[in-house]
C-alpha positions as CSV (number, residue, x, y, z in Angstrom):
1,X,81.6,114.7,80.9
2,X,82.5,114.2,84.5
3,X,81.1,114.7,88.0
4,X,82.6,115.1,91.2
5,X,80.7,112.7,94.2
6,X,80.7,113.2,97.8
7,X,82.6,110.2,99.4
8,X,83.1,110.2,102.9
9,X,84.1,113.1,103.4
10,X,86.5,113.5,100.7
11,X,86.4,113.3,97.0
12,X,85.6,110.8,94.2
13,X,85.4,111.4,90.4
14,X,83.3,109.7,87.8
15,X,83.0,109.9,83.9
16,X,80.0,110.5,83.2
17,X,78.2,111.5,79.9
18,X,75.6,114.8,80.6
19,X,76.9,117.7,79.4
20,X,77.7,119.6,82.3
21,X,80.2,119.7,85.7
22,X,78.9,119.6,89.1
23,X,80.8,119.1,92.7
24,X,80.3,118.4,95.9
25,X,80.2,120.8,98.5
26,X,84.1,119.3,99.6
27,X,86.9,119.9,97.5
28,X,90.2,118.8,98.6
29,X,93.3,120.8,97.3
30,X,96.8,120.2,98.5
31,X,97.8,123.4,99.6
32,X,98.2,123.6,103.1
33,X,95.5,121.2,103.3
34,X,92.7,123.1,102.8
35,X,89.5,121.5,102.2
36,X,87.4,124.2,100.2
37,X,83.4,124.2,101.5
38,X,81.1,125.3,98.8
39,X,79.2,124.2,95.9
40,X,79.6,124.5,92.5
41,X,82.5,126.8,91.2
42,X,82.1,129.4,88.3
43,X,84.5,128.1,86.0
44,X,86.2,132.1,85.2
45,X,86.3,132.4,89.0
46,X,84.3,135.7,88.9
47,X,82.9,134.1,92.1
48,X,82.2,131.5,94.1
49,X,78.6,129.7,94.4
50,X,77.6,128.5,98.0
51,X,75.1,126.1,96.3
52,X,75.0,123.6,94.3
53,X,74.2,124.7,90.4
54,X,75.0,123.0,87.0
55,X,77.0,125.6,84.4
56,X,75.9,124.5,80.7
57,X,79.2,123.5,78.2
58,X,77.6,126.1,75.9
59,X,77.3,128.9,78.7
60,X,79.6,131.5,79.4
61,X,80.7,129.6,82.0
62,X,82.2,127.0,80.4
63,X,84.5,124.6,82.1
64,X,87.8,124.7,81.1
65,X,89.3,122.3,83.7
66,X,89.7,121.0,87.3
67,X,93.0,122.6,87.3
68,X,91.4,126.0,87.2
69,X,89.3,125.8,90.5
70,X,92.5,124.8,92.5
71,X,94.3,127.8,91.1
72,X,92.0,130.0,91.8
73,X,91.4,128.1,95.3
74,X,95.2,128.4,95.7
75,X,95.4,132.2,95.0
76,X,92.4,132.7,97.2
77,X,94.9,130.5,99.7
78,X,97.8,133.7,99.2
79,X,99.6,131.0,96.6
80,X,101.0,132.8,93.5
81,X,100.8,132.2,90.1
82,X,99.9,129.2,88.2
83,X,103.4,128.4,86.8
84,X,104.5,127.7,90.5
85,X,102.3,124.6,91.1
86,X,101.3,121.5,89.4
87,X,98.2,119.1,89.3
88,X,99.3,115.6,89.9
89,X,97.9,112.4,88.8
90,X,98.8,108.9,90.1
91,X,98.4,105.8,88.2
92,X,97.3,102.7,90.2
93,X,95.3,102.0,93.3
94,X,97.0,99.9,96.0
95,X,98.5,100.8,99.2
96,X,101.8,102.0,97.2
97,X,99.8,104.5,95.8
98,X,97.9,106.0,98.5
99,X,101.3,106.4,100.0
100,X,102.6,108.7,96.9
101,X,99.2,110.5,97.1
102,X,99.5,111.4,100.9
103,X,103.2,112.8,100.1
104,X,101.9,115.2,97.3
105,X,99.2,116.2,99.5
106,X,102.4,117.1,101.5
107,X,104.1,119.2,98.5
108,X,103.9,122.7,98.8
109,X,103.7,123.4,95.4
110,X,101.0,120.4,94.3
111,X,97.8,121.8,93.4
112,X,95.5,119.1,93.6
113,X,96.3,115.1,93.5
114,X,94.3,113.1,91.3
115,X,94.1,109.0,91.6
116,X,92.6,106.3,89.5
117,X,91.5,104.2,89.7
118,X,92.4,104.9,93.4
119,X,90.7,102.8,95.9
120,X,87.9,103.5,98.9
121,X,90.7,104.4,102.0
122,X,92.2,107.0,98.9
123,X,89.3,108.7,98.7
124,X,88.1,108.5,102.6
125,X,91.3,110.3,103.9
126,X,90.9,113.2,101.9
127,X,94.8,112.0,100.4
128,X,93.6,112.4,96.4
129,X,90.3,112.6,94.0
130,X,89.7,108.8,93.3
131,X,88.6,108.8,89.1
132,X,87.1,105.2,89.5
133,X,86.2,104.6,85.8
134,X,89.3,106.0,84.0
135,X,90.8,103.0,82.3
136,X,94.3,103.6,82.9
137,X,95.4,101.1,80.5
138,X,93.8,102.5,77.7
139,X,96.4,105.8,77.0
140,X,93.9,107.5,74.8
141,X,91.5,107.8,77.6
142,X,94.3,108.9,80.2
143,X,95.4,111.9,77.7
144,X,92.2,113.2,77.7
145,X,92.1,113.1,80.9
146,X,95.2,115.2,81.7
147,X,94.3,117.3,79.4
148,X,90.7,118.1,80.4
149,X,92.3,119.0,84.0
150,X,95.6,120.5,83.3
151,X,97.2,117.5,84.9
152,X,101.2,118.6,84.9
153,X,102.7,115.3,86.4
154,X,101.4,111.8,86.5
155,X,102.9,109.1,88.3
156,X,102.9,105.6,87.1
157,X,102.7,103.3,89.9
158,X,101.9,99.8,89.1
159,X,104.4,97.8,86.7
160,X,101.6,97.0,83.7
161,X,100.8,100.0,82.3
162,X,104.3,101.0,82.0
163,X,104.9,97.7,80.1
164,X,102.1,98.4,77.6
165,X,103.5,102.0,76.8
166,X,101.5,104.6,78.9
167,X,104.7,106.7,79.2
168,X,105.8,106.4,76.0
169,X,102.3,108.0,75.0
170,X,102.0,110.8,77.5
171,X,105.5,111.7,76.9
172,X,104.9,111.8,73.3
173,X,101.9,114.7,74.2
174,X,104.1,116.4,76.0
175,X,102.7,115.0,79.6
176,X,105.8,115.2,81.9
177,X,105.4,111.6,83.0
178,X,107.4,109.4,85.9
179,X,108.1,106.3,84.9
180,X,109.9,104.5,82.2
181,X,109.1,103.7,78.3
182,X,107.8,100.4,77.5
183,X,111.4,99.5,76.3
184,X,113.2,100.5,79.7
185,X,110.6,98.9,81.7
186,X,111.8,95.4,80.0
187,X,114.0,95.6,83.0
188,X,111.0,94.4,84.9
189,X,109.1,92.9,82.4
190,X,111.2,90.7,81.1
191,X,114.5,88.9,83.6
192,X,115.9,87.6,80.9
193,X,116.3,91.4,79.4
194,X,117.3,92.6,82.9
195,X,119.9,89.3,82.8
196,X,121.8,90.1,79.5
197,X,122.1,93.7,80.5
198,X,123.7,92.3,83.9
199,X,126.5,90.7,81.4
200,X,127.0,93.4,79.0
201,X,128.1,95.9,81.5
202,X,129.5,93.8,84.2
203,X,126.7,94.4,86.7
204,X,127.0,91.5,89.8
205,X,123.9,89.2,90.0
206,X,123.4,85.7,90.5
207,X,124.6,83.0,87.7
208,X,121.7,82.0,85.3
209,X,120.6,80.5,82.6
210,X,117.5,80.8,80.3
211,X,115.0,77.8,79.5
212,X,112.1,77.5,77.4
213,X,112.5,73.7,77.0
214,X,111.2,71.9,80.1
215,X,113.8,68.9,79.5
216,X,116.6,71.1,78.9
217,X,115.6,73.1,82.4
218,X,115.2,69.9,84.6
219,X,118.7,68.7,83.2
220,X,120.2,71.9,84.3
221,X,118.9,72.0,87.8
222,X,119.8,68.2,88.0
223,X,123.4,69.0,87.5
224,X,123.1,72.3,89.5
225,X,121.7,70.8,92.7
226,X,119.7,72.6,95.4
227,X,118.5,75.2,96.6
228,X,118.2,77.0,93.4
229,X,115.8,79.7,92.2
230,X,112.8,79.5,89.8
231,X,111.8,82.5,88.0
232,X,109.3,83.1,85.5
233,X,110.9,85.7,82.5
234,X,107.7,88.0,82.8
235,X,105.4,89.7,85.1
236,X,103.6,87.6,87.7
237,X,102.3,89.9,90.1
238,X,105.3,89.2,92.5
239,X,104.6,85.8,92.3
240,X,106.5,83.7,89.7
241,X,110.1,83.2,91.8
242,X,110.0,80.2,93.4
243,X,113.2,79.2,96.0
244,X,113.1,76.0,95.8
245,X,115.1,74.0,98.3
246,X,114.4,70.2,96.6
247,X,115.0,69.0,93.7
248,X,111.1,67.8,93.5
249,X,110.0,72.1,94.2
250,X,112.3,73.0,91.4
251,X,110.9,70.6,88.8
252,X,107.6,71.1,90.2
253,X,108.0,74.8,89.6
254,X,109.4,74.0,86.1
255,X,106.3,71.9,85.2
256,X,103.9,74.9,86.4
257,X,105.4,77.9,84.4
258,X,106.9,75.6,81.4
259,X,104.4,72.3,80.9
260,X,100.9,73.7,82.6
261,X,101.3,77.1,81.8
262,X,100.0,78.1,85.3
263,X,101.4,81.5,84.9
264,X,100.1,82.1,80.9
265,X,102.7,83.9,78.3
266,X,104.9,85.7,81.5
267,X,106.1,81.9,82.7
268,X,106.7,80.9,78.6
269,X,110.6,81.4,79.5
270,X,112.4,80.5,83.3
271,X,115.3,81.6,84.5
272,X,116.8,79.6,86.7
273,X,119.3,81.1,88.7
274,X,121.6,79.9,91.8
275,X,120.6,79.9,95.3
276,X,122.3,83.2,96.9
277,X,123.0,83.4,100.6
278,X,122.5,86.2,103.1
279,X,120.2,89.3,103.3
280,X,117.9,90.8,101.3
281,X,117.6,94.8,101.0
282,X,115.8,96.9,98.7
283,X,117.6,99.8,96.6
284,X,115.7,102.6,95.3
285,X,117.1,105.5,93.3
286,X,115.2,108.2,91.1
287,X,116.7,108.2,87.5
288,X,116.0,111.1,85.1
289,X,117.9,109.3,82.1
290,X,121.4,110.2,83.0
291,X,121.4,110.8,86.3
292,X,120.5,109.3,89.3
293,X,120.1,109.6,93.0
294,X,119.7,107.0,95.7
295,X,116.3,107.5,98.2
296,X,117.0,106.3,101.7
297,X,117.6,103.1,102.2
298,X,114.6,100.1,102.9
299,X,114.0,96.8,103.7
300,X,111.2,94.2,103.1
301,X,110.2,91.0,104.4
302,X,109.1,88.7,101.4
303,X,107.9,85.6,103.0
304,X,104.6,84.7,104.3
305,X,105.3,83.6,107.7
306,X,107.4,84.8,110.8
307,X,111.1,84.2,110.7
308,X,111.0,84.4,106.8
309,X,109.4,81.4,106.5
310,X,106.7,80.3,103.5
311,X,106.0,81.0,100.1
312,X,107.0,84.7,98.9
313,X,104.7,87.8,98.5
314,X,104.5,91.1,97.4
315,X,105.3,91.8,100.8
316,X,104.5,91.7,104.4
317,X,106.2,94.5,106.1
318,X,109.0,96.9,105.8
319,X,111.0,99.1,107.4
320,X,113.7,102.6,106.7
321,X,116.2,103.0,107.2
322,X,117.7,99.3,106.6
323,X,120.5,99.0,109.2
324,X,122.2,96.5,106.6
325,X,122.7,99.4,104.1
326,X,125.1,101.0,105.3
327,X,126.4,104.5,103.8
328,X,129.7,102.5,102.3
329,X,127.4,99.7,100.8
330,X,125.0,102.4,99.2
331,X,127.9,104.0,97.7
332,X,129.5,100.3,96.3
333,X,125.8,99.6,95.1
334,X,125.4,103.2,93.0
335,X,128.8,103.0,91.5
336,X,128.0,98.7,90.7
337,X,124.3,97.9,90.4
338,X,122.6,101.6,89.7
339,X,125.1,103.8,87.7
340,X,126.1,100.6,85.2
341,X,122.7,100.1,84.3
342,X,121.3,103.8,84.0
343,X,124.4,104.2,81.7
344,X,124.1,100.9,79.8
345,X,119.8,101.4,79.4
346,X,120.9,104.9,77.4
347,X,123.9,103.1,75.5
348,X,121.2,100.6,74.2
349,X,118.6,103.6,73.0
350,X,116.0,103.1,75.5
351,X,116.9,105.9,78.4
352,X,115.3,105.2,81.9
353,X,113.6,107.8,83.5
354,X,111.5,106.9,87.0
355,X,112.3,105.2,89.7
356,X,114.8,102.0,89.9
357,X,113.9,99.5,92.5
358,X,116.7,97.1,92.9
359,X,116.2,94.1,94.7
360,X,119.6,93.0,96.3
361,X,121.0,90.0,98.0
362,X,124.2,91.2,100.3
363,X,125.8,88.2,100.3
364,X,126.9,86.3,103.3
365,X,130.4,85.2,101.8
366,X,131.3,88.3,100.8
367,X,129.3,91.2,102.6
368,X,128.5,92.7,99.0
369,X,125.4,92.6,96.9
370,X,124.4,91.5,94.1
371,X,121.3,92.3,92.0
372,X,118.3,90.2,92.4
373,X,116.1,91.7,90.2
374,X,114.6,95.1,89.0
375,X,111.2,96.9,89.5
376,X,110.4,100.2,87.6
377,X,108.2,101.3,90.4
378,X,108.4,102.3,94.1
379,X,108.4,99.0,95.7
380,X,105.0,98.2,97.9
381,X,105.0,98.5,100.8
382,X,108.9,99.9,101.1
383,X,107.2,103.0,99.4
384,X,105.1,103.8,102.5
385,X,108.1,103.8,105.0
386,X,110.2,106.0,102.1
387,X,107.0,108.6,101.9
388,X,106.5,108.9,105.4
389,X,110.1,110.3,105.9
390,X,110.3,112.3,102.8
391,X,110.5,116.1,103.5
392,X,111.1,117.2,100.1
393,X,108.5,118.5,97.6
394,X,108.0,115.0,96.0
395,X,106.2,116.9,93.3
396,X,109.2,119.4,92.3
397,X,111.8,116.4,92.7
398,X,109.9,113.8,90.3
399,X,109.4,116.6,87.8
400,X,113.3,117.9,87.7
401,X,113.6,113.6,86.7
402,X,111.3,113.9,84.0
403,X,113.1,117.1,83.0
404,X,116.3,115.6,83.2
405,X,117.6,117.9,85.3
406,X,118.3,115.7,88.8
407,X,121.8,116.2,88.8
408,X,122.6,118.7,91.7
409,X,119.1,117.4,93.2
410,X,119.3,116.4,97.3
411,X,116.6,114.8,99.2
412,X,115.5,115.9,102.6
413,X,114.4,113.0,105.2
414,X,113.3,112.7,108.8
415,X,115.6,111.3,111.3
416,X,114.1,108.6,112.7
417,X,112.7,105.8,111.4
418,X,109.4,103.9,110.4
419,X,107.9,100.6,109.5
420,X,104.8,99.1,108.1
421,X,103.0,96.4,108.6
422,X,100.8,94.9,105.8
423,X,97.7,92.9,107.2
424,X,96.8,90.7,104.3
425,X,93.4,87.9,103.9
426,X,93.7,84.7,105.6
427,X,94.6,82.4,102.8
428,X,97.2,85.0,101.3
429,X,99.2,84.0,99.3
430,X,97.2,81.6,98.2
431,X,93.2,82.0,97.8
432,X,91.4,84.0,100.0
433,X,87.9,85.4,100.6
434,X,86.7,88.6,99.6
435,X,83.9,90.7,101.2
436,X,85.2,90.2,104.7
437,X,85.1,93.7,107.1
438,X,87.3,95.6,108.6
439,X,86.2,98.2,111.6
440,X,88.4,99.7,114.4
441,X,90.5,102.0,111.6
442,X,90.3,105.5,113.0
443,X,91.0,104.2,116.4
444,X,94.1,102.3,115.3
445,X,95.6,105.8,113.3
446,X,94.3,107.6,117.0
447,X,97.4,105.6,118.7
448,X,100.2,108.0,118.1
449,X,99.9,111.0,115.8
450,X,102.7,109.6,113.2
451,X,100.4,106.8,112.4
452,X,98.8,106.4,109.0
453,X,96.8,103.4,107.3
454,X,97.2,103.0,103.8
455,X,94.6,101.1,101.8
456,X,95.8,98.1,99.2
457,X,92.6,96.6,98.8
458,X,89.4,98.1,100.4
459,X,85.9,98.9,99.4
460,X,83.1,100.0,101.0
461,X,80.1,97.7,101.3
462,X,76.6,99.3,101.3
463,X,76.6,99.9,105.4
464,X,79.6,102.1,104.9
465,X,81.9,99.5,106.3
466,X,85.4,98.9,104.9
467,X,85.7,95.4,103.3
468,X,88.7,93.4,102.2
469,X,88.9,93.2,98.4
470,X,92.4,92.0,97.7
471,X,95.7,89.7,99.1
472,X,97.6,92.2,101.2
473,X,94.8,94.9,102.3
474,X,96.1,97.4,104.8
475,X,99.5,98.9,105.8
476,X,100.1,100.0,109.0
477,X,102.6,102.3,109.1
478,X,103.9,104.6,111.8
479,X,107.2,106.8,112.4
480,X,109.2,106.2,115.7
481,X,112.5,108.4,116.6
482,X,114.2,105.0,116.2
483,X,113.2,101.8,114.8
484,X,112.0,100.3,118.0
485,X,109.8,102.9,118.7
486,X,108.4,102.8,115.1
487,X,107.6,98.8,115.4
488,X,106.0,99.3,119.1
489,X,103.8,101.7,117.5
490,X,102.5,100.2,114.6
491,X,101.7,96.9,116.0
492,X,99.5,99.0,118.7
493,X,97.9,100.2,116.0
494,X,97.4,96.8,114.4
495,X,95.9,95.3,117.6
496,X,93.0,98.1,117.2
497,X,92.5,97.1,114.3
498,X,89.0,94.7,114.3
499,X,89.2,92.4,111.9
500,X,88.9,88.3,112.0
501,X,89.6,87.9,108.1
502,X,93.0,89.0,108.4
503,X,96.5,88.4,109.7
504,X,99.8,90.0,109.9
505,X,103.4,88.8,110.4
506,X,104.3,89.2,114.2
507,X,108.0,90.0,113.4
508,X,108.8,92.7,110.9
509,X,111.7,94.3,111.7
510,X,113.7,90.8,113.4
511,X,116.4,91.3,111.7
512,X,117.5,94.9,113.1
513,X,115.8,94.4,116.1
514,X,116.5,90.6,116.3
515,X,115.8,91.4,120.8
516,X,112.5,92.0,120.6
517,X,109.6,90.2,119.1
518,X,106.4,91.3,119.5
519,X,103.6,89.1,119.9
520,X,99.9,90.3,118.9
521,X,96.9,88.9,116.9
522,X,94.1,90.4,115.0
């Protein structure tokens, strides 16, 4: 049924359909990063085989599960009992994901960290197991899964699969999952849902209104004026909001979504919403159904170019903690934005549980913010500043939310700061070439030791050479005792970095550190 395969150093798994279990002679488990040298493993752990060997399903050895070779690794380890630790599996494979991968490696009570389908950098840095082949949108296959390896947490990372139910299935077979029902994760799928929730319970966002008749959407923005915003009601991989600044770009951007259908069923409905002015901050707080907590505080820079300027993207940089956040603004955003809409999402039957990404606008006028829009997920790339400075067992915390039992739950964090910088394929946003490589890596995460590299979108081509397979690719994050420090050390690292398909924005980081502006190329 499944194989383990030597990768790099680390670990990949692949479905396979023989009869019988067979590893590498590297195993990576968690706990206190230990990799495990050896072959095969007797399933009862009566002992341990030095050489590769294949155990028959119908032997007495049978394989039971993954889960029971990092137990028994762990005991070996002086860990205790079984109960005590968990084997975690993370849905997704961007650079969001091997961020919440390195932090359960972290977890002192995480067994063993699974991810599919994971990616090539995953797999290289020994951070999780990379299960290439599992079909993560297909739930059947990902409950068999868990249950063939005692998984005891999985983490949803990407937005789709939560749309299309996953948790709602592994919650219903009793797989404490981390991340939100199909229902609650309208809130991202759908702005017109998040919208109407705004104006039931008095939550502060921009004013709107909903179109699915170009003529009646080009009449409103002609009496509206510009700038205004363009949104597309449902998911378009970060890219269906559109700030248009002219007349022409908003009807333009109403004649893509509504008349070409350039963004298929997500763009059947706009929202079109008016222009706020000021700063930008992301909110991120874990929410267990009835509680909720707030994570430390993050900011991203949207835009394509330096000085915020270009089309949007998923995301070009970030940075924590967001000097704009204050601890009085975090506090007027819980009791506003978060708490309203955890209570409001249980009033209307569909309890949230996971993690609330709010994307706020702290307006210039007023100094307070207003909601933007919702993600159900850790936000990419403010996830790899957040995991960098997480001290906490990530593992323990996400399962007291899927236990609902975060209420009395505090969060531990490093002092200082960090930022990442996401080096993305010429041409991103827009089209871009795939294929390209990248070299220099381990010399760039040699800089200082608080740098780490998290892959979006490598692969490995048949050299053994990292290759660019995706928009954003790397993120190139590092840790600083303040934020200064933090940016002069990731940028080193990104000018190690060898690679002529790529760029990166010169600037993350302007606006706390407007003094200073760095100026390096790939």
């Amino acid at each position: 049924m499944a194989c383990l395969s030597h990768c790099l150093g680390a670990t990949s798994l692949n479905h396979q359909t023989s009869n019988h279990y067979q590893f590498s002679p590297r195993i990576f488990t968690s706990n206190q990063n230990h990799w495990f040298q050896g072959g095969n493993i007797n399933w009862d752990c009566l002992n341990i085989q030095l050489q590769h060997r294949k155990f028959s399903r119908g032997s007495s050895r049978k394989a039971s599960s993954l889960a029971t070779v990092f137990n028994c690794v762990s005991s070996a380890n002086g860990v205790s009992t079984e109960e005590e630790r968990v084997v975690v599996l993370v849905i997704g494979g961007g650079g969001r994901e091997h961020a919440l991968c390195h932090a359960f490696k972290k977890s002192p009570s995480c067994d063993a960290v699974f991810c599919a389908p994971g990616n090539a950098g995953i797999s290289s840095s020994g951070d999780a197991t990379c299960v290439s082949d599992l079909n993560i949108l297909d739930s059947s296959s990902v409950i068999s899964f868990c249950r063939d390896w005692r998984v005891g947490l999985v983490v949803v990372g990407p937005e789709a699969p939560l749309v299309a139910g996953l948790a709602n299935d592994l919650v219903k077979f009793g797989i404490p999952t981390f991340g939100p029902s199909s229902e609650a994760a309208a809130l991202e799928g759908s702005k017109s849902f998040m919208k109407r929730l705004c104006d039931k319970y008095g939550i502060p966002t921009a004013k709107y209104q909903t179109f699915s008749d170009p003529i009646s959407a080009k009449e409103y923005i002609r009496d509206q004026g510009t700038p205004i915003v363009v949104k597309a009601d449902g998911l378009a991989a970060g890219k269906g909001v559109i700030v248009a600044m002219t007349q022409e770009e908003a009807l333009e951007a109403v004649d893509s979504m509504l008349v070409k259908g350039d963004f298929g069923s997500a763009g059947c409905r706009v929202i079109i919403e008016e222009f706020l002015e000021g700063e930008e901050a992301s909110f991120f707080a874990l929410v267990d159904g009835e509680n909720a907590i707030p994570l430390e505080s993050a900011q991203d820079h949207k835009r394509v170019g330096d000085g915020d300027t270009g089309p949007n993207t998923g995301g070009m940089g970030a940075y924590s903690p967001a000097p704009i956040l204050t601890k009085e603004l975090q506090s007027i955003v819980m009791e506003t934005i978060i708490l309203p809409t955890v209570t409001g999402m249980a009033k209307e039957g569909c309890k949230f549980v996971g993690v609330l990404y709010a994307g706020l606008m702290i307006e210039k006028r007023t100094g307070l913010p207003k909601l933007i829009e919702y993600n159900v997920r850790f936000g990419d790339p403010e996830c790899q500043v957040l995991m960098v400075r997480l001290k906490s067992d990530l593992a323990q915390v996400l399962l007291a939310a899927c236990k609902g039992d975060l209420d009395g739950v505090s969060l531990d964090w490093s002092s200082g700061s960090a930022m990442v910088v996401v080096m993305a394929s010429n041409g991103y946003p827009g089209s871009y070439k795939k294929g390209t490589v990248i070299k220099n890596l381990e010399e760039a995460e040699q800089v200082a030791p608080s740098v780490k590299i998290f892959h979006a979108g490598t692969a490995l081509d048949k050299y053994g050479n990292f290759i660019a397979t995706g928009g954003r690719v790397l993120g190139v994050t590092a840790e600083g005792k303040d934020l200064e420090e933090a940016r002069d050390r990731a940028y080193q690292a990104v000018d190690q970095v060898n690679w002529p398909g790529g760029f990166y924005r010169e600037d993350i980081g302007w606006r706390a550190l407007p003094q200073k502006q760095l100026s390096t190329k790939v």
